[in-house]
C-alpha positions in Angstrom: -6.5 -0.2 -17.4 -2.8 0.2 -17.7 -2.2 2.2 -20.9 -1.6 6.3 -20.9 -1.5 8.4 -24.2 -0.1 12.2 -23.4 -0.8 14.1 -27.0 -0.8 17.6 -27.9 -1.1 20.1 -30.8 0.3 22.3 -32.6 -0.9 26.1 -33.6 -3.0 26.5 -37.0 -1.7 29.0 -39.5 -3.0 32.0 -40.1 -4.2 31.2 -43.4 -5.6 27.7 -42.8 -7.6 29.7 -40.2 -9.2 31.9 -42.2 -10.6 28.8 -44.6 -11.3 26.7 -41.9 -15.1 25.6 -40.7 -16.8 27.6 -37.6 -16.2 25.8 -34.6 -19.4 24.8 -34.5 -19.3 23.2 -37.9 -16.4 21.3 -36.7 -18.2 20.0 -33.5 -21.2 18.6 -35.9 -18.3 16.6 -37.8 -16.8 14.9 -34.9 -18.2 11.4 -35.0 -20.2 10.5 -32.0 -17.8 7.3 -31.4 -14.3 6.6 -32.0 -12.1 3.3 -31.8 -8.8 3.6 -30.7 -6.3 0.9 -29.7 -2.9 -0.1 -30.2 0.0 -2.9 -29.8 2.7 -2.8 -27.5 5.8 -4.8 -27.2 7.8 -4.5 -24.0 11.1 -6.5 -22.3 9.4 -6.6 -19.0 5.5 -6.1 -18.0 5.9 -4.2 -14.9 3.0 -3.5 -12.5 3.8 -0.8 -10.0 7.3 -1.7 -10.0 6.6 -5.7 -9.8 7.1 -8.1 -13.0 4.2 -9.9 -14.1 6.7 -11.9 -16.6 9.1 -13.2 -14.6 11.2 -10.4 -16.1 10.6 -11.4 -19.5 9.2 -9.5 -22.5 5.5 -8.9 -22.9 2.8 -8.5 -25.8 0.2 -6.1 -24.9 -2.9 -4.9 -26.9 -5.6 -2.4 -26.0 -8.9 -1.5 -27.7 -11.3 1.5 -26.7 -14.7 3.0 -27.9 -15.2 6.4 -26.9 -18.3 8.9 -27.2 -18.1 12.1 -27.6 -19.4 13.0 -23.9 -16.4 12.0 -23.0 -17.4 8.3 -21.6 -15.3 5.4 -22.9 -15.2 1.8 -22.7 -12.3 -1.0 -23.5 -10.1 -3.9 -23.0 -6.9 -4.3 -22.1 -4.6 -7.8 -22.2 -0.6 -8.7 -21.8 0.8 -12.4 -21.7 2.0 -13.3 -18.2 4.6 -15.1 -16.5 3.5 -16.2 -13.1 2.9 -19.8 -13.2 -0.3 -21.5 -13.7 -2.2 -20.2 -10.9 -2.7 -17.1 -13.1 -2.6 -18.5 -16.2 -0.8 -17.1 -19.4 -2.7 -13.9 -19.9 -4.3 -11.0 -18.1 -7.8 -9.6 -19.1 -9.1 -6.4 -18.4 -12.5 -4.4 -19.0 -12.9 -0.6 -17.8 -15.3 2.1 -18.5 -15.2 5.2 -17.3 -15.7 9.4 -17.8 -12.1 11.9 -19.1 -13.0 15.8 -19.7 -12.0 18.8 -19.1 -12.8 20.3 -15.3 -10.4 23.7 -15.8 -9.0 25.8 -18.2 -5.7 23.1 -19.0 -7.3 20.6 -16.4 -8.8 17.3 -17.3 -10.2 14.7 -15.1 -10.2 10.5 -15.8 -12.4 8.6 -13.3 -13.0 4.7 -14.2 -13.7 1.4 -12.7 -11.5 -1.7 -13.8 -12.4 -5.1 -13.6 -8.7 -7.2 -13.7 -8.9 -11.1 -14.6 -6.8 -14.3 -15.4 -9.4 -16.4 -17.5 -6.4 -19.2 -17.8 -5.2 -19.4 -14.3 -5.5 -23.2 -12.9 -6.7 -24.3 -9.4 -9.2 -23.1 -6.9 -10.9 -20.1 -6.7 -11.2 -17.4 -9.6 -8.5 -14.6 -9.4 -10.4 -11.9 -10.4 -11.1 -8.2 -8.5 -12.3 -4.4 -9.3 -10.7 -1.0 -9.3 -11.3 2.0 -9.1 -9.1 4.9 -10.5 -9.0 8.9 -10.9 -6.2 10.9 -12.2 -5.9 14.4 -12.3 -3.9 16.1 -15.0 -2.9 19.9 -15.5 -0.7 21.7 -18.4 1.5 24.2 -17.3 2.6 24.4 -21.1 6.6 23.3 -20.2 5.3 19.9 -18.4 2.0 18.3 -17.9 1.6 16.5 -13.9 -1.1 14.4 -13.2 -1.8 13.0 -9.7 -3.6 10.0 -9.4 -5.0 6.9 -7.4 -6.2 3.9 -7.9 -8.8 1.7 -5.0 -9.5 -1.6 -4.7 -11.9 -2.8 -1.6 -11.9 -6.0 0.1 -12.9 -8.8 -2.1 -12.6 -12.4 -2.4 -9.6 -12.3 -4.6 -7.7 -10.0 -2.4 -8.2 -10.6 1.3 -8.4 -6.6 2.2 -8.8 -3.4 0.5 -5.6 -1.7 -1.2 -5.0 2.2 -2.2 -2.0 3.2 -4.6 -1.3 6.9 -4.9 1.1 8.2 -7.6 2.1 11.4 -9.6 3.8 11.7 -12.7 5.4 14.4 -14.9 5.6 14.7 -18.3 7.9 16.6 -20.6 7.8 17.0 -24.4 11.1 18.8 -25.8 9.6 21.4 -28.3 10.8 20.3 -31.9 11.6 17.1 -31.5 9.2 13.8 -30.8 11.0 13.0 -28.1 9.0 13.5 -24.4 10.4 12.3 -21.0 8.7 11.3 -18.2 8.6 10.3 -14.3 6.8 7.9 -12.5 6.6 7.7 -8.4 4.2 5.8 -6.4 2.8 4.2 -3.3 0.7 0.8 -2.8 -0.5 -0.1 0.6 -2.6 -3.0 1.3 -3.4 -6.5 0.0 -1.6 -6.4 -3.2 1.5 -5.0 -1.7 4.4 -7.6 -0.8 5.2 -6.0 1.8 3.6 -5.1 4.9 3.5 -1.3 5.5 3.4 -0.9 2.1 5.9 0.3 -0.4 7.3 2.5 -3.4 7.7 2.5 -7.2 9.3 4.8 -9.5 10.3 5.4 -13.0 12.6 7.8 -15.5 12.6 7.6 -19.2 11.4 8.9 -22.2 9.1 8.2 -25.1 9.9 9.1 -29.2 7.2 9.3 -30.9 7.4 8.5 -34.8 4.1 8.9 -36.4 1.7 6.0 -34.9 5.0 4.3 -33.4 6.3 5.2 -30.2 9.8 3.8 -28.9 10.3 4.0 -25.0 12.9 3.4 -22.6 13.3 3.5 -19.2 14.2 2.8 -15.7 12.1 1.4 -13.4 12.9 0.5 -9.4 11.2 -0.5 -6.3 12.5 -0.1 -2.6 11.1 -4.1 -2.4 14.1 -6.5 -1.4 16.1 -7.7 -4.1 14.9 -10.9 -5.8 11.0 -10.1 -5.5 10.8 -9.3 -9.6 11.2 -6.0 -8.3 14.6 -4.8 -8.5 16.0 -2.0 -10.8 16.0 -2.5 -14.9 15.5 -0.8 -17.8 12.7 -1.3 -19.8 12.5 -1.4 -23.6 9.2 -1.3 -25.1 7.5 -0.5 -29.3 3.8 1.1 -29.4 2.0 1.0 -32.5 -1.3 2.7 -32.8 -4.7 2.7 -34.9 
């Protein structure tokens, strides 16, 4: 799974308040599933720093059905650029629990199955992960720290841990939120032994169900291993 949402609200006024159904009226009206989803178009689909394009742009979609528990399933695909072994497009399924644990604390824990149904040649590239963030609001910034494992399969030739943390800031009054990115991969998928780091600065506007980002993104990977410093454009349309 590769797509975050970060949403918030807004206080009710007093006199909507006092018209307004009992919370437990309002609990009975929330449906017991929801579908969510959205398009995205992107100049670059980066994974942990690394194109997946060949530094071109990307489509991206994403579907999800979520209960009211707080379970979820979905899908998740992009186009690719990296040469018939892959194929043209990535797949992925993931299920998985979010909730709150704390008073402004919420919990995500999923496992994510990642495959290239076109890729050419021997052997299916295909694997699992699993994944867990962690997010508090402090009310000025929500930070989420998460994590995301993979153990040795036959895709991947070892196991492989990424560790990250992440900020978010909305600027009250305005739709626009920035954001930070910084993590660690270590293992299998990384290119480079002892592992190595990603991060990313930007900011998102959010306009109704459209959101406009742009950012930077970086690597301390050698230059010319689809990994060096750009910025990245990118349009989000919701449903």
């Amino acid at each position: 799974m590769r797509l975050a949402v970060l949403s918030g609200f807004a206080p009710i006024a007093m006199l909507f308040s006092a018209i307004a159904p009992s919370q437990a009226q309002a609990q009975e009206e929330v449906p017991a599933i929801t579908v969510s989803g959205g398009i995205t178009l992107i100049s670059d689909y980066r994974f942990r720093g690394i194109s997946l394009t060949g530094k071109d742009p990307a489509v991206q979609g994403t579907i999800n059905l979520s209960h009211k528990s707080g379970a979820y399933l979905g899908t998740w695909s992009s186009s690719l650029g990296m040469g018939d072994r892959y194929g043209p497009t990535e797949v992925d399924f993931y299920g998985g629990w979010a909730g709150s644990v704390a008073k402004r604390t919420s919990l995500d824990v999923a496992l994510a199955y990642y495959s290239y149904p076109g890729g050419e040649g021997s052997g299916k590239i295909e694997y699992f992960e699993t994944t867990a963030k962690l997010t508090h609001d402090f009310g000025l910034l929500r930070a989420t720290l998460g994590s995301g494992y993979s153990w040795d399969q036959a895709a991947l030739g070892g196991d492989h841990l990424y560790l990250y943390g992440e900020t978010a800031v909305p600027v009250p009054g305005t739709p626009i939120t920035f954001k930070a990115h910084g993590g660690r991969s270590k293992g299998a998928i990384s290119p480079k032994s002892g592992g190595y780091y990603d991060w990313q600065l930007g900011a998102d506007v959010a306009l109704g169900k459209l959101t406009f980002g742009l950012s930077y993104i970086d690597t301390d990977l050698s230059r010319g291993a689809q990994a060096d410093g750009a910025a990245l454009l990118s349009l989000s349309a919701a449903f």
